[in-house]
C-alpha positions, -999 to +999 in steps of 0.1 A: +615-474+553+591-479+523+552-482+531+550-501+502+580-528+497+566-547+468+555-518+450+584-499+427+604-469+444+585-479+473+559-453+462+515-463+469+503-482+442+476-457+435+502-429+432+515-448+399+482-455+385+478-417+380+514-403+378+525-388+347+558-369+333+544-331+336+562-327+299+534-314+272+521-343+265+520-359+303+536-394+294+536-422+315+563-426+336+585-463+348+607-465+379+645-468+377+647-485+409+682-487+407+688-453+406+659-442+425+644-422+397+612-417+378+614-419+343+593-404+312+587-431+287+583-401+259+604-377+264+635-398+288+636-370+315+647-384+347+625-373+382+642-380+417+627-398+444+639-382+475+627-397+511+600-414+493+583-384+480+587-384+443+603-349+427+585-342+396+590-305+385+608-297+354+639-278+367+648-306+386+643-330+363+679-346+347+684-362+312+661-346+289+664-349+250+676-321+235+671-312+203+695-336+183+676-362+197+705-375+224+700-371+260+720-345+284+726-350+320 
């Protein structure tokens, strides 16, 4: 159950007010809440959100751009 039910992914306010794609150029991130994800607004990689604890490292991040531009998954 989410400690925060009005607040995206169920994740602490404050948490979003500083989280950040860890990408180079540490992008702001949105919530895909209907895919329980974290997503980078610059770079489109996709972060899991896994028993309300947010998974942001690279190697398990999904759909990054690659270098024609289009996203893999």
């Amino acid at each position: 159950m989410s400690h925060y039910p009005n607040s995206p992914l169920g994740l602490s306010p404050h948490l979003w007010d500083v989280l950040a794609c860890p990408c180079e150029k540490h992008a702001a991130v949105e919530a895909d809440e209907e895919a329980s994800e974290i997503v980078c607004s610059d770079c489109s990689r996709r972060f899991p959100v896994r028993d309300g604890i947010p998974v942001m490292l690279m190697d398990q991040a999904g759909g990054d751009l690659n270098e024609s531009g289009s996203t893999s998954a």
